[in-house]
SERO-4910 file (N, C-alpha, C, O; in steps of 0.05 Angstrom, whole numbers):
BEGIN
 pado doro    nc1    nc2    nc3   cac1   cac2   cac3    cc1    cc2    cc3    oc1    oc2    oc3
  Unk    A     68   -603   -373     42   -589   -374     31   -587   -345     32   -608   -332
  Unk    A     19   -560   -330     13   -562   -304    -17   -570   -314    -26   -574   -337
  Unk    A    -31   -572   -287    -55   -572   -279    -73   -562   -296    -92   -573   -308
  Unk    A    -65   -536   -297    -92   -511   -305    -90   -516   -334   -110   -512   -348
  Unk    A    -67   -525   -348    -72   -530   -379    -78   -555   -386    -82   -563   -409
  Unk    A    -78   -570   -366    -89   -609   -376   -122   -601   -367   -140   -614   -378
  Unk    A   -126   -583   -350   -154   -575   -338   -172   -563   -372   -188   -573   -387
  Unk    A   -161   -542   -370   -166   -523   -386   -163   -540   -421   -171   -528   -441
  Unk    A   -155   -558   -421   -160   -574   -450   -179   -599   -449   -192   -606   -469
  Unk    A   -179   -611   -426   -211   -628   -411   -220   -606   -423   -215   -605   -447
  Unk    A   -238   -582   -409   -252   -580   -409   -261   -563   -442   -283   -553   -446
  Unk    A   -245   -564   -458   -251   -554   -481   -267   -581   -493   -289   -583   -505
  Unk    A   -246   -600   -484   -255   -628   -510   -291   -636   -493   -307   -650   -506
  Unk    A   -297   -626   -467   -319   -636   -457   -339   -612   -464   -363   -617   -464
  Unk    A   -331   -586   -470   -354   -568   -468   -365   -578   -503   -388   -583   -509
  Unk    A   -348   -579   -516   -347   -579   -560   -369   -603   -545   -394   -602   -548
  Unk    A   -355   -625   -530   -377   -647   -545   -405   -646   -533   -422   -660   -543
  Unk    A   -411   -629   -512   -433   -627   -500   -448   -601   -524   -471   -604   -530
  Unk    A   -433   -579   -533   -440   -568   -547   -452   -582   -582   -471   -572   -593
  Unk    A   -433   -610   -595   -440   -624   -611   -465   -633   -607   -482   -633   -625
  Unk    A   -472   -642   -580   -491   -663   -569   -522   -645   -569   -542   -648   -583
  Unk    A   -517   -628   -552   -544   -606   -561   -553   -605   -599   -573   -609   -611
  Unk    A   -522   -597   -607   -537   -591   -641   -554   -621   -645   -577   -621   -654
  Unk    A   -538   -647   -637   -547   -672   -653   -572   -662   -647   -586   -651   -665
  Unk    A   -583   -664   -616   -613   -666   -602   -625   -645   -614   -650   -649   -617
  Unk    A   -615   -621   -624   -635   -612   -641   -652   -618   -675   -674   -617   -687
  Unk    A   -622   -624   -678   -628   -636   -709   -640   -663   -710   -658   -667   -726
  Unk    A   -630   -682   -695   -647   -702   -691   -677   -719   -673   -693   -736   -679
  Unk    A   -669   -701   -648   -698   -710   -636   -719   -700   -638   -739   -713   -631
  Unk    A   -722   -671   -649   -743   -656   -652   -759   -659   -673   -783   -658   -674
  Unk    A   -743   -665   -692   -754   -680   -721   -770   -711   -716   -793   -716   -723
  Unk    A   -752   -725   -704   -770   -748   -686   -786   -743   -672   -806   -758   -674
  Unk    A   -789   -722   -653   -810   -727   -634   -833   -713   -660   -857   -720   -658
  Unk    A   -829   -703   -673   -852   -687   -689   -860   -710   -703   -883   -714   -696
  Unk    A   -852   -725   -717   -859   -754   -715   -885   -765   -714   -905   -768   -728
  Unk    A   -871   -772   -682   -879   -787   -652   -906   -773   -658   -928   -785   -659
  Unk    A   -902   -748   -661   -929   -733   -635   -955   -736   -653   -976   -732   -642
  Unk    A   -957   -743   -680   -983   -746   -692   -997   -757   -684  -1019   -750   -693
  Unk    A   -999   -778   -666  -1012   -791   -654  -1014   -793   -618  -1021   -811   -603
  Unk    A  -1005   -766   -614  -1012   -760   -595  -1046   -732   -586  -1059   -720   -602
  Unk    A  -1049   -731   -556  -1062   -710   -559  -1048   -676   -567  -1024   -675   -563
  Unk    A  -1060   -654   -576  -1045   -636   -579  -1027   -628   -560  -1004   -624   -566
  Unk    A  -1037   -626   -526  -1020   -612   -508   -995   -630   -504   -972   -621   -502
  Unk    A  -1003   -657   -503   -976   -673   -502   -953   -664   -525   -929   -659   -522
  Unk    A   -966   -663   -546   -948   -660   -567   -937   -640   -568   -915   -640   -580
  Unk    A   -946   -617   -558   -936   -597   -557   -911   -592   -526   -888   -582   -526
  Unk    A   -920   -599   -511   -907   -615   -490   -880   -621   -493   -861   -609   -482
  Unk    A   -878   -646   -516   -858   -660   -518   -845   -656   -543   -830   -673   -553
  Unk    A   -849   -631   -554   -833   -618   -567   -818   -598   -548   -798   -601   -534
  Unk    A   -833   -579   -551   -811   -561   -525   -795   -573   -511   -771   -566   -512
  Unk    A   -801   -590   -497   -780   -602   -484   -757   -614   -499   -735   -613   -488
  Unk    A   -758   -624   -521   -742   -631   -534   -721   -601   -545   -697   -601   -547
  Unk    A   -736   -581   -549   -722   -566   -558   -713   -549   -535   -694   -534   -541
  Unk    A   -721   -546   -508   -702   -538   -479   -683   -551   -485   -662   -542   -494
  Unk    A   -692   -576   -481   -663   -599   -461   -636   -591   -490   -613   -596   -484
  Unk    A   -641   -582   -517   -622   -586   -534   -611   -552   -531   -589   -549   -522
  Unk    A   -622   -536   -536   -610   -512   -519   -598   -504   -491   -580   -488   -486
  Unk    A   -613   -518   -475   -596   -523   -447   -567   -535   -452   -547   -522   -444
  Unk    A   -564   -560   -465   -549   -583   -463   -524   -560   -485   -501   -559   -476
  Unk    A   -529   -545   -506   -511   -536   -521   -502   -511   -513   -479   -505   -520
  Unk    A   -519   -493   -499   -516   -474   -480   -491   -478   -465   -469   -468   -468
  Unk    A   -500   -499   -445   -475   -516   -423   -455   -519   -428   -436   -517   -412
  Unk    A   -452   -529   -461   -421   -543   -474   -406   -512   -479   -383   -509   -471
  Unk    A   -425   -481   -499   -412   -469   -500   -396   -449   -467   -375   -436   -466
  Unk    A   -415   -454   -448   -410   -436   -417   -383   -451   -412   -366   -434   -405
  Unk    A   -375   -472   -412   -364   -490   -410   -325   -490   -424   -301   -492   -416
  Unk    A   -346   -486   -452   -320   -481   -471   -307   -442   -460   -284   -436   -461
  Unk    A   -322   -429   -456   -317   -406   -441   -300   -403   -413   -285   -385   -406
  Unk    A   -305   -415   -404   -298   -419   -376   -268   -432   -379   -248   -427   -365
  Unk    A   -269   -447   -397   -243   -464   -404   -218   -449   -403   -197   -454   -391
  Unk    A   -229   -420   -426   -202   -396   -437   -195   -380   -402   -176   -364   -399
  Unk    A   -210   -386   -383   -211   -372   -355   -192   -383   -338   -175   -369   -328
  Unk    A   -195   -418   -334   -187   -431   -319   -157   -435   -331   -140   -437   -314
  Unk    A   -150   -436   -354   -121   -427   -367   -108   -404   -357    -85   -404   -350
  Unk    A   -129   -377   -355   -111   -360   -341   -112   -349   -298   -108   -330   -284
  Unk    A   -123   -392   -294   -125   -390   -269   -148   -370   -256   -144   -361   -234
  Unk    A   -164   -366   -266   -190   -345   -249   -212   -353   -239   -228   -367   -251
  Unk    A   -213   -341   -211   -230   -357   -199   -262   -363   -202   -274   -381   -191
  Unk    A   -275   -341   -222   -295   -335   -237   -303   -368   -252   -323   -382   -251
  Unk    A   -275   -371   -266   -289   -386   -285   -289   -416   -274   -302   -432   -288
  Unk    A   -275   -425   -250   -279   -450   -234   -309   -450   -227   -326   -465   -235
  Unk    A   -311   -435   -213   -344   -431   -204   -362   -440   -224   -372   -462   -228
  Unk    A   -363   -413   -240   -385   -431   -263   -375   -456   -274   -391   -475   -272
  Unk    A   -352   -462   -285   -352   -487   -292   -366   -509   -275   -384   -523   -285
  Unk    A   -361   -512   -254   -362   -525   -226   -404   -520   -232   -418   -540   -237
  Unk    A   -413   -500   -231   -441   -498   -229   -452   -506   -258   -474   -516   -258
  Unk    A   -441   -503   -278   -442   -522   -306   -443   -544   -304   -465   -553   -310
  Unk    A   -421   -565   -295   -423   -595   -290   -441   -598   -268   -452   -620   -270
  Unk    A   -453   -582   -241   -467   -599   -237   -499   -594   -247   -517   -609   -240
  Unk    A   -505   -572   -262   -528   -571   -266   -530   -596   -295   -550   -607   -303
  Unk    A   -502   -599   -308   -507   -623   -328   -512   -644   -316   -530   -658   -326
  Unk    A   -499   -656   -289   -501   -670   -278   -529   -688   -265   -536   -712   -262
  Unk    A   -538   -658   -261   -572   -663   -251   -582   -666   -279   -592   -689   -279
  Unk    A   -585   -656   -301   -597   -655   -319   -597   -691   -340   -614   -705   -352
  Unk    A   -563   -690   -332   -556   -725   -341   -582   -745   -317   -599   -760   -327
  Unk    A   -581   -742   -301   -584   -766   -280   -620   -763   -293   -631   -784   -300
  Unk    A   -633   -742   -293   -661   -737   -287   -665   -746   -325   -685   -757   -333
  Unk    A   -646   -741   -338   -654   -753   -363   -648   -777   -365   -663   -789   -382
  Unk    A   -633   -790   -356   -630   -819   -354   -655   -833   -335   -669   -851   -345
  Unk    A   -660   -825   -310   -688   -835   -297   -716   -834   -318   -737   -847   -320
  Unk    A   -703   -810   -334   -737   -816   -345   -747   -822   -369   -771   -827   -373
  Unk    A   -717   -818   -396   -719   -832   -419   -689   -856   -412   -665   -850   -416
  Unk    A   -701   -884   -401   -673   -902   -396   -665   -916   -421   -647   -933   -418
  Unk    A   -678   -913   -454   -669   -921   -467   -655   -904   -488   -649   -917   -508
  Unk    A   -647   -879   -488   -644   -860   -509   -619   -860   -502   -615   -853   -479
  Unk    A   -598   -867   -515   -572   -859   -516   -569   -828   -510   -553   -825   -491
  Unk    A   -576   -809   -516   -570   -781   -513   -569   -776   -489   -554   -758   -480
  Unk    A   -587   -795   -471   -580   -788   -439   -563   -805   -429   -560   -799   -405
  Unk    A   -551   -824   -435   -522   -837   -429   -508   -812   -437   -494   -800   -421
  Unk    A   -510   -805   -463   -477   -785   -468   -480   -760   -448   -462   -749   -435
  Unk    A   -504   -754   -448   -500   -732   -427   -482   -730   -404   -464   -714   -400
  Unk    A   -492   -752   -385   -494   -758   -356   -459   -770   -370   -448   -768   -348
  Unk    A   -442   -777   -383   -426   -792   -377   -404   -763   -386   -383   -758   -375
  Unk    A   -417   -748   -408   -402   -720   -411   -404   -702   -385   -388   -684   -384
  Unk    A   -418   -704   -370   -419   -684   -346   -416   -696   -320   -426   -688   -299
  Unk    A   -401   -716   -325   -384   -727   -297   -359   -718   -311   -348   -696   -306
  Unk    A   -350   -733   -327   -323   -718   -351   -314   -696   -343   -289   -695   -339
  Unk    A   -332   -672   -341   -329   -648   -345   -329   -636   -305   -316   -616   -296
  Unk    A   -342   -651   -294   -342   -648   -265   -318   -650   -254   -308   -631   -242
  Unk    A   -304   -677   -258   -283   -698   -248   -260   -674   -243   -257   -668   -220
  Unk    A   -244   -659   -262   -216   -651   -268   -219   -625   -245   -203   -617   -228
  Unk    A   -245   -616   -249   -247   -591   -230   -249   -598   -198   -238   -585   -181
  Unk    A   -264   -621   -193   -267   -626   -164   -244   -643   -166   -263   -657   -162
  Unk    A   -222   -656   -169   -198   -670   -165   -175   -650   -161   -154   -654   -149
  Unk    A   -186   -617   -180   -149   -603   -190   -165   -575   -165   -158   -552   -169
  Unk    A   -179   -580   -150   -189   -543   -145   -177   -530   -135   -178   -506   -137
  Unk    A   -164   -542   -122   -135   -532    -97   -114   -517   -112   -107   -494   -106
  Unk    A   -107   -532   -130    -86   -524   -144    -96   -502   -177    -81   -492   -194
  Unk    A   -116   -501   -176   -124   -486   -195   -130   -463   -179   -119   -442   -185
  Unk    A   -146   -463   -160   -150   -439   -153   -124   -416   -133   -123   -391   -128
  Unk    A   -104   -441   -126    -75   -418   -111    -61   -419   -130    -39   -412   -122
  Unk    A    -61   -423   -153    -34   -404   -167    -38   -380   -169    -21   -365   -178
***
């Protein structure tokens, strides 16, 4: 198996689970934070819903750009390295800034540890993905 198809199947199994990981955060945190927020003031609550429901569209957004980019980098194109490459690191930023600021929520461990995952194969293989 070369490069671009050990590449190109990374990044399928990393975009599905970042794409899984959005559905959970929708189905699960938004329902929680709605929760949460009764006892908050309105703008907070309203606040910290949206956000809950960005970061789960962003985060499943990413997995599907991701899983797209994947069918690209199989047929070696330089299009789809790029965005991939600009996918992991905007997950990347998105992992680190959710881990600084909810440090107990598992969802921002899987993030940040799915979008190094997903970073790693592209910044290790780029040479060789991008000259065939």
């Amino acid at each position: 198996m070369n490069k671009s198809q050990l590449v190109h199947r990374w990044l399928l199994i990393t975009g599905s689970i970042m794409s899984l990981l959005g559905i959970a955060h929708l189905v699960i945190a938004v329902p929680m934070g709605i929760v949460f927020v009764k006892s908050l003031p309105r703008e907070a609550a309203l606040a910290l819903t949206l956000g809950n429901i960005v970061t789960a569209v962003a985060v499943g957004g990413a997995g599907l750009l991701t899983i797209y980019c994947a069918s690209g980098l199989k047929r070696t194109e330089r299009w789809a390295w790029t965005i991939a490459v600009g996918v992991g690191m905007f997950m990347t930023m998105v992992g680190i800034g959710y881990v600084l600021i909810t440090p107990n929520n598992p969802f921002a461990y899987i993030a940040f540890i799915v979008a190094i995952c997903d970073l790693v194969p592209l910044v290790l293989y780029h040479k060789s993905l991008l000259l065939q």
